[in-house]
C-alpha positions as CSV (number, residue, x, y, z in Angstrom):
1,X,73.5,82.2,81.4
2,X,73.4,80.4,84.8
3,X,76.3,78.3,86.5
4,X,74.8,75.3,86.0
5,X,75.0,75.6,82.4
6,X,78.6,76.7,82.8
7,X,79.2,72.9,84.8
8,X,77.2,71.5,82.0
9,X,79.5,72.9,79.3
10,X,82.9,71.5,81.7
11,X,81.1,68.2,82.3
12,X,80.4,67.8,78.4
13,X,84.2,68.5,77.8
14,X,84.9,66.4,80.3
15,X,83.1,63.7,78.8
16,X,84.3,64.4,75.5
17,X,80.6,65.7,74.1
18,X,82.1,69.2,73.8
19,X,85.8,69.4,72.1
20,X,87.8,71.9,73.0
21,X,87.2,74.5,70.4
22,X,83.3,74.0,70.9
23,X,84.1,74.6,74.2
24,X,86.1,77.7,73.9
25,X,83.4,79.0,71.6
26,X,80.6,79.0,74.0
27,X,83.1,80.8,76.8
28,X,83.6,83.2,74.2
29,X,80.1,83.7,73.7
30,X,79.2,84.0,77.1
31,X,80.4,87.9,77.3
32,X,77.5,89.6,74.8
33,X,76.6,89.0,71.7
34,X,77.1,92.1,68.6
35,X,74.1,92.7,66.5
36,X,75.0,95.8,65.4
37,X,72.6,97.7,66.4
38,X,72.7,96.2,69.7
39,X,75.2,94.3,72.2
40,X,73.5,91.5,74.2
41,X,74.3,91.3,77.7
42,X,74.4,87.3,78.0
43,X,76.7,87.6,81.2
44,X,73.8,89.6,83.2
45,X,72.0,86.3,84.5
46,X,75.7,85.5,85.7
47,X,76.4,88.3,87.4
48,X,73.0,89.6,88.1
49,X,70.4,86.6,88.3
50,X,68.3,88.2,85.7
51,X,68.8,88.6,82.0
52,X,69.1,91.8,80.4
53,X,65.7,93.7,80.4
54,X,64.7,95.2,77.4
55,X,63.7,99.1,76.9
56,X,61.9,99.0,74.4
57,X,61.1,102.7,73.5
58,X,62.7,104.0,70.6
59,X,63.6,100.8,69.5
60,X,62.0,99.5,66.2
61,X,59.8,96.6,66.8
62,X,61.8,94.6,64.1
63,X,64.6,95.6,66.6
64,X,62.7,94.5,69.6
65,X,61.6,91.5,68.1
66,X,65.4,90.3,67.2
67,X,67.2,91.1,70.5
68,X,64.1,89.4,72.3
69,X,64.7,86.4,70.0
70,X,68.0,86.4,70.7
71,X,67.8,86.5,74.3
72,X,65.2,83.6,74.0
73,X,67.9,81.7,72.3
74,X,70.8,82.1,74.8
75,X,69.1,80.6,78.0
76,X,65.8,79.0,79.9
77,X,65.4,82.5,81.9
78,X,62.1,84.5,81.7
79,X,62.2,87.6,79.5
80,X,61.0,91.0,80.2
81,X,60.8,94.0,77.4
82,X,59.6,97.4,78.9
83,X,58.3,100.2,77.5
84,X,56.3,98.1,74.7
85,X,53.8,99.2,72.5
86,X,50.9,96.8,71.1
87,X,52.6,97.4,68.0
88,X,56.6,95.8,69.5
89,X,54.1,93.0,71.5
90,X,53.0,91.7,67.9
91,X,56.5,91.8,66.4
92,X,57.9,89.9,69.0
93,X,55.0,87.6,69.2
94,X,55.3,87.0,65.8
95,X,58.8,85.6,66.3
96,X,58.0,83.9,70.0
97,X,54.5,82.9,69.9
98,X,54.9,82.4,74.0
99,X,54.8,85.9,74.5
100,X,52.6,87.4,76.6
101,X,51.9,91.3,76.9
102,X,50.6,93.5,79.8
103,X,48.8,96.7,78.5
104,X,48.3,98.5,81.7
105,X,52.1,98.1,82.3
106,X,53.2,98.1,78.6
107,X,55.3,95.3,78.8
108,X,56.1,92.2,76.8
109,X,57.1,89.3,78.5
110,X,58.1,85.5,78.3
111,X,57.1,83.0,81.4
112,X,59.3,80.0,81.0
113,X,60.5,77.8,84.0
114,X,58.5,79.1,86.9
115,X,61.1,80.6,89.3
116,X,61.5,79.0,92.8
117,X,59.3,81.5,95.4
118,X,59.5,82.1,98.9
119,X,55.8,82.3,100.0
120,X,56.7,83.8,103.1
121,X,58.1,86.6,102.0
122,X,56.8,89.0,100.0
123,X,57.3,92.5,98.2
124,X,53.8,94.6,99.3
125,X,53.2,97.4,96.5
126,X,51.1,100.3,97.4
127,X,49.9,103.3,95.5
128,X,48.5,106.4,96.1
129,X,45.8,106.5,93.3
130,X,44.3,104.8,90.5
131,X,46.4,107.1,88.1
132,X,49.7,104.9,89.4
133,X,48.7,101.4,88.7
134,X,50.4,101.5,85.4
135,X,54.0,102.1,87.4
136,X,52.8,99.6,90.0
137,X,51.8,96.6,88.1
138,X,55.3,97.6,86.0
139,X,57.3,97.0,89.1
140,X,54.7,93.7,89.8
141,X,55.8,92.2,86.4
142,X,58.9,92.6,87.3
143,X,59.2,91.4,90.7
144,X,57.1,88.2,89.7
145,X,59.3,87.2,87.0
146,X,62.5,87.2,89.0
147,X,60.8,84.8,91.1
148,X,59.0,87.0,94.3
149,X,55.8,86.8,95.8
150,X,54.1,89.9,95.4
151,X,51.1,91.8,97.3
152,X,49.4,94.7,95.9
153,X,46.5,97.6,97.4
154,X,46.2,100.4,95.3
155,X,44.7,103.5,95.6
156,X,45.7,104.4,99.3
157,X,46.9,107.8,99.5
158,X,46.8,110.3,102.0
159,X,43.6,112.3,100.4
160,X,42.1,109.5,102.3
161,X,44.9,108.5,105.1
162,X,42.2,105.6,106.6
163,X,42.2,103.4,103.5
164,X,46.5,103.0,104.3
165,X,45.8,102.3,107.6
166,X,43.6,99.5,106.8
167,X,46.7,97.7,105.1
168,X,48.2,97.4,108.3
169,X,48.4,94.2,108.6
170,X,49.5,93.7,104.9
171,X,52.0,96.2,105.7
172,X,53.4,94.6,108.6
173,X,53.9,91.1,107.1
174,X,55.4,92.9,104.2
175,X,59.5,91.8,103.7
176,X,60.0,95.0,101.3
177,X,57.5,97.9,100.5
178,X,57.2,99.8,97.1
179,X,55.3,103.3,97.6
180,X,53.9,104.4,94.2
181,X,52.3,108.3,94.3
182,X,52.4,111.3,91.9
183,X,50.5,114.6,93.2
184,X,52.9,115.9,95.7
185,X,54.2,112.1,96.6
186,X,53.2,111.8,100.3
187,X,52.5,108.4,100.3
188,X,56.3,107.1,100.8
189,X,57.1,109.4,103.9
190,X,53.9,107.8,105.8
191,X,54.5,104.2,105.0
192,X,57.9,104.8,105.8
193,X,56.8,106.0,109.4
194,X,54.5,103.3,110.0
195,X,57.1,100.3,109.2
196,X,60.8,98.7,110.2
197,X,61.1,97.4,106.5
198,X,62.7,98.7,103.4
199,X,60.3,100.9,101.5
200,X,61.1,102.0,98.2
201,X,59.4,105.3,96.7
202,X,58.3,105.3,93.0
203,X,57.6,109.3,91.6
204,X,55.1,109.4,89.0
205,X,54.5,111.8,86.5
206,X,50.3,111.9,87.6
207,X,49.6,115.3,89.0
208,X,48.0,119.1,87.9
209,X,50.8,121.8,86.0
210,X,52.8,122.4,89.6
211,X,53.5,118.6,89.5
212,X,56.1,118.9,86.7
213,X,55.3,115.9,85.6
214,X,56.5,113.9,88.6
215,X,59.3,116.5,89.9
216,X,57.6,117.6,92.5
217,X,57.1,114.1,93.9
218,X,60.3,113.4,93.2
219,X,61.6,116.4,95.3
220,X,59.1,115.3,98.1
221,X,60.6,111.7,98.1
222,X,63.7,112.4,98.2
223,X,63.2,115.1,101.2
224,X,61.5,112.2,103.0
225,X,61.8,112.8,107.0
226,X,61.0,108.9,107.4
227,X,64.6,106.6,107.4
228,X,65.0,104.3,105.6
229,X,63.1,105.3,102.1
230,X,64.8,104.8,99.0
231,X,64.0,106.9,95.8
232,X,63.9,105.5,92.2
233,X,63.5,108.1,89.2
234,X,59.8,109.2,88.0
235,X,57.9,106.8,86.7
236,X,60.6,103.7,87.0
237,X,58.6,101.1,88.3
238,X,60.9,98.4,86.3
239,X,63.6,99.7,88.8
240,X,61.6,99.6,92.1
241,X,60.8,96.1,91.0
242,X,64.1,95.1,90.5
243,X,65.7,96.4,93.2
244,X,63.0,94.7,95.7
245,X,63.0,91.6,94.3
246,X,66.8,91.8,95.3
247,X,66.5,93.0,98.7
248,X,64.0,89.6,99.3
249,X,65.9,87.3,98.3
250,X,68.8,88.5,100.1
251,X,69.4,86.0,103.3
């Protein structure tokens, strides 16, 4: 739900296309929509520019596959499910034979109206090791489909600090940063010393026992000595996504 379909719905009534009750209807409809087992957010494109991201673990895929339809139905936006197994990509592709699915970041996704993108700015996303691709191309997904220009060099930790300081120049031109690492997540304190942007720090759950699956990262991150470094929760690469493809196309 966009304005411009909210002036398209006035103009209608205006022209007498709409009545008044049709009219009323659709407002009504605009706030989220009851399936029972789940409550559509159709006011999050308003309010957010994006519509409501499915999670898609621990939903059935008949579930999946009905909200996803649903949410198809209700505007021209792209759609993003996360979380999704091969088994939720075929239920909803069964219904919405557009859908596409990424395995490495185990989402299922709809590209419909390419979005308007700024070429000269862009979200740079780095990680630490191969291991974190998965949470990187998670947060590439999303940043993509909510219309940004995204960069990527991957495997860049500090086990081998040279290969990050040959992104320099990538990391320089960079308009926001997203710093993927597990192990003992050092990545996001050194990119956040060697830039003036906004670097956000993805935990991941890659590491040996002490890790704790991604605390220890986590801990690290949020200890950071470098300003200016924002933390997401382990593994969230849907959120670092989000939230940087915000911060660019602030103005």
């Amino acid at each position: 739900m966009k304005e411009q379909e909210i002036k398209a719905w006035l103009n209608s009534y205006k022209e007498g296309i709409l009545s008044e009750a049709e009219f009323i209807q659709k407002v009504k409809d605009v706030p989220y929509e009851n399936m029972g087992f789940a409550k559509l957010d159709h006011h999050r494109a308003l309010r957010q520019g994006f519509p409501e991201v499915v999670f898609c673990q621990g939903k059935t895929p008949a579930q999946t596959a009905a909200i996803m339809q649903q949410l198809y139905a209700a505007s021209q936006e792209n759609i993003l499910g996360s979380r999704a197994s091969l088994e939720i990509y075929e239920a909803v592709k069964a219904v919405l034979p557009e859908a596409e699915y990424n395995e490495i970041a185990q989402a299922v996704f709809i590209r419909r109206q390419p979005k308007v993108i700024d070429e000269k700015r862009f979200i740079l996303i780095l990680t630490a090791g191969t291991s974190d691709i998965p949470v990187a191309e998670e947060a590439k997904l999303t940043a993509e489909l909510m219309g940004n220009r995204v960069e990527t060099s991957y495997d860049v930790g500090v086990a081998g600090i040279h290969r990050l300081f040959a992104q320099k120049e990538l990391i320089d031109g960079a308009n926001v940063i997203i710093a993927i690492a597990g192990m003992e997540g050092a990545l996001a304190s050194v990119v956040g010393g060697l830039t003036d942007k906004p670097v956000i720090a993805v935990p991941t759950s890659v590491g040996y026992g002490a890790s704790f699956h991604g605390l220890a990262a986590l801990l690290a991150m949020l200890n950071s000595c470098a300003a200016g470094v924002a933390v997401m929760n382990i593994d969230n690469g849907f959120g670092a996504g989000k939230l940087a493809g915000t911060i660019n196309h602030m103005r």
